[in-house]
C-alpha positions as CSV (number, residue, x, y, z in Angstrom):
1,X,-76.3,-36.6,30.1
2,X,-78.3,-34.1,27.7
3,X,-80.2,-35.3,24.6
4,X,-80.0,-33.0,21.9
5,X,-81.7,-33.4,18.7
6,X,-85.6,-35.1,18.5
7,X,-87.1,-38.2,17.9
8,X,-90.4,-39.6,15.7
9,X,-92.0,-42.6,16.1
10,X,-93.8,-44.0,13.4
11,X,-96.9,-46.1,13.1
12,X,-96.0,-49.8,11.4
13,X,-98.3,-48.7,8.5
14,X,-96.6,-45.8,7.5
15,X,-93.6,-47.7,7.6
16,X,-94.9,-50.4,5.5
17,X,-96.8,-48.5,3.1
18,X,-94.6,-45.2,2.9
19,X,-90.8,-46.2,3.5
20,X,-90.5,-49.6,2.9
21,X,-93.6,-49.8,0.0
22,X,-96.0,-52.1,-0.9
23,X,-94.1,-53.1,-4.2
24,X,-91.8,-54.8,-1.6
25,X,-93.9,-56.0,1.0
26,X,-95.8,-57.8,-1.9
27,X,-92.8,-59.4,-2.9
28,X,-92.3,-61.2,0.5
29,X,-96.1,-62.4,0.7
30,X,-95.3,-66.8,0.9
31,X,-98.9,-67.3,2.0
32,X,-101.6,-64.9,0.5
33,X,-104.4,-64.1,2.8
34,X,-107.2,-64.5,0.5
35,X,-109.7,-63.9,3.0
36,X,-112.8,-61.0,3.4
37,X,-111.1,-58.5,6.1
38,X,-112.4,-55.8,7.7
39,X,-109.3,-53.6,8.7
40,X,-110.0,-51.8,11.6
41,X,-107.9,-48.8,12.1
42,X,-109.3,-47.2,15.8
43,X,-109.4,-43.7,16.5
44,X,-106.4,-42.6,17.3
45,X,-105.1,-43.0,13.5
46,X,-107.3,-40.1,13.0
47,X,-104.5,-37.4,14.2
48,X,-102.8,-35.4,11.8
49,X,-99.7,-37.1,10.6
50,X,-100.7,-40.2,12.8
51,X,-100.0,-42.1,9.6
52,X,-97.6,-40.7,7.6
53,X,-99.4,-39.6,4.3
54,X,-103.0,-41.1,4.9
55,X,-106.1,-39.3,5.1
56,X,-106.4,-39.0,8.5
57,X,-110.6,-38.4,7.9
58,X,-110.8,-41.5,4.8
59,X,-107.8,-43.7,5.6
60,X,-106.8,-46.4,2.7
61,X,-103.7,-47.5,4.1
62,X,-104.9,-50.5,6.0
63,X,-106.9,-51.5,2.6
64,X,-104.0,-51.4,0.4
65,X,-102.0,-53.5,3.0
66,X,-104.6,-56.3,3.0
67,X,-104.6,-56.2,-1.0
68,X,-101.0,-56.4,-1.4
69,X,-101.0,-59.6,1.1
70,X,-103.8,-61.0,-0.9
71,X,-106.5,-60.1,0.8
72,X,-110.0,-58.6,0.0
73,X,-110.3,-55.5,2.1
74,X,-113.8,-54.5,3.2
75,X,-115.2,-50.6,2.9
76,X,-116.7,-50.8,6.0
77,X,-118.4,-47.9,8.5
78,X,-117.0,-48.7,11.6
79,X,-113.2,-48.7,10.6
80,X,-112.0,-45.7,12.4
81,X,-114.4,-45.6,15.8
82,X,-113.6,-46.5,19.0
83,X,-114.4,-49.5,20.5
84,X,-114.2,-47.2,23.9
85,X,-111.5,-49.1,25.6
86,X,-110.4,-45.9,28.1
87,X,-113.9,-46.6,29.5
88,X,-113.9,-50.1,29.8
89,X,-113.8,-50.5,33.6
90,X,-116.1,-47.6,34.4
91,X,-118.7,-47.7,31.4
92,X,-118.8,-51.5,30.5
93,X,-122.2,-51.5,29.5
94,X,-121.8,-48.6,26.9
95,X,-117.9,-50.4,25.6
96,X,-119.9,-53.6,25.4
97,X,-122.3,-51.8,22.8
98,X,-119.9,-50.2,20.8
99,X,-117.6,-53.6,20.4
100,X,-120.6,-55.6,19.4
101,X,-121.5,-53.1,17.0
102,X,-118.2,-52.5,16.0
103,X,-118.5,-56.4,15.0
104,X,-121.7,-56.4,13.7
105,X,-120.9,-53.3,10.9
106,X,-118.2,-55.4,9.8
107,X,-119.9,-58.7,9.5
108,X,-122.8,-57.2,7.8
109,X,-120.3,-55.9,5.2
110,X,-119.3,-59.6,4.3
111,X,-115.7,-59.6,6.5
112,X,-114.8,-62.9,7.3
113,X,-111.9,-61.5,9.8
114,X,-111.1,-58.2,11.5
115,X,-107.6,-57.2,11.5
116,X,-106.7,-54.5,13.6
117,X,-104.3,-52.2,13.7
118,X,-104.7,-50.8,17.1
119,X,-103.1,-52.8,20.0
120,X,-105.7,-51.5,22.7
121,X,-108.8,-52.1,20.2
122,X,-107.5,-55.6,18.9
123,X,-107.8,-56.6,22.9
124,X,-111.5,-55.2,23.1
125,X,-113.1,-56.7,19.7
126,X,-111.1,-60.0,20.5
127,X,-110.9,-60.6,24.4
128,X,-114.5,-59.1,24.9
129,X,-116.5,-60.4,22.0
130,X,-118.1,-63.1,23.8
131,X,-119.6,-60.6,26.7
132,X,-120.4,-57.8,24.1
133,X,-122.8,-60.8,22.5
134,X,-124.2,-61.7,25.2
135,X,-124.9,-58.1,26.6
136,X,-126.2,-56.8,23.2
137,X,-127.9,-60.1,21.7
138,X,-125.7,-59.3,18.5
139,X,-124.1,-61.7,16.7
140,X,-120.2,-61.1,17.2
141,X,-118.1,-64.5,16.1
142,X,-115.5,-63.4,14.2
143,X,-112.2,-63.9,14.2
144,X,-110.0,-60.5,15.3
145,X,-106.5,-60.8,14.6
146,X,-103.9,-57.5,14.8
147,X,-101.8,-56.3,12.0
148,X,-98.8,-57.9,13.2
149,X,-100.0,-61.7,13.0
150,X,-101.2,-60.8,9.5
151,X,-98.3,-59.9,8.6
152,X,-96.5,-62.9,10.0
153,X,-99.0,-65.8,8.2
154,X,-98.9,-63.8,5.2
155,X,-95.0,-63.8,5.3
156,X,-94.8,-67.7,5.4
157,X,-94.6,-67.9,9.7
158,X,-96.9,-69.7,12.0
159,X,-98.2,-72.0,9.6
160,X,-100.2,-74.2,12.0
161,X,-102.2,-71.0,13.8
162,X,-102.8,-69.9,10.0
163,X,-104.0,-73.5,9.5
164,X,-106.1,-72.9,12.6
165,X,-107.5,-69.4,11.6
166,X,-108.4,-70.8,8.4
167,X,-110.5,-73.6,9.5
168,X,-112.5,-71.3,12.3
169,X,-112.9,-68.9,9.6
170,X,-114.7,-72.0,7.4
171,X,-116.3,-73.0,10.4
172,X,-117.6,-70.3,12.7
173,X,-121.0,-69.1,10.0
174,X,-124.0,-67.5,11.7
């Protein structure tokens, strides 16, 4: 058997934002997510074409996402840099630092939740929080959800873990 032809494979934001559109996306919004969120892109949306249209150096795809669920997208610093999950085994010390202050940029800009759209970086700034607190003395209690669970409380599913997110959101303050 011989494949002929070629194949792309597009991130779920470009498909959102530039095939589907967020006219549409909009439309399907049964619970908007009027929260303060930090969307955290990682590095590796910073490759030419990674994201269909978007600026690979200034991305605003992520932002207009959050607005057209309802949200309140933060400018934040931090949005593109990596939380250094490649070294996470071998340089814990130095991932540990960058999560925390990964965390700490986005609290500081008034987030109330970081939504990320990287799968490996979503792990770090969520699974690790705790130890990248401890390690660094910085505040990082917040919650980290990824794109995809946005996207699912924001189009009416999961209503109890929205519930949920809500209240530790209200409740989790410095």
């Amino acid at each position: 058997m011989k494949f002929h032809g070629g194949i792309k494979v597009n991130h779920l934001l470009h498909v959102l934002v530039d095939e589907i559109g967020l006219d549409k996306v909009s439309q399907k919004v049964r619970n908007p997510i009027n929260f303060r969120i930090a969307g955290f892109y990682g590095p590796n949306m910073q490759q030419e074409g990674a994201c269909g249209g978007d600026d690979v150096y200034d991305p605003q795809y992520l932002e207009q996402l959050i607005e057209a669920l309802g949200g309140k997208p933060v400018q934040w610093e931090s949005r593109t840099q990596s939380v250094g999950v490649p070294g996470l085994f071998a340089e814990e010390a130095t991932v540990l630092r960058q999560i925390a202050s990964t965390i700490d940029d986005a609290k500081s800009e008034g987030a109330s939740i970081i939504v990320s759209a990287c799968t490996l970086s979503h792990t770090a700034l969520d699974v690790y929080q705790g130890k990248a607190s401890r390690s660094t003395g910085l505040s990082t209690n917040i919650p980290v959800i990824h794109l995809t669970e946005l996207l699912a409380f924001a189009f009416g599913h999961y209503n109890e873990r929205l519930a949920q997110l809500r209240t530790r959101i209200a409740v989790i303050g410095d």
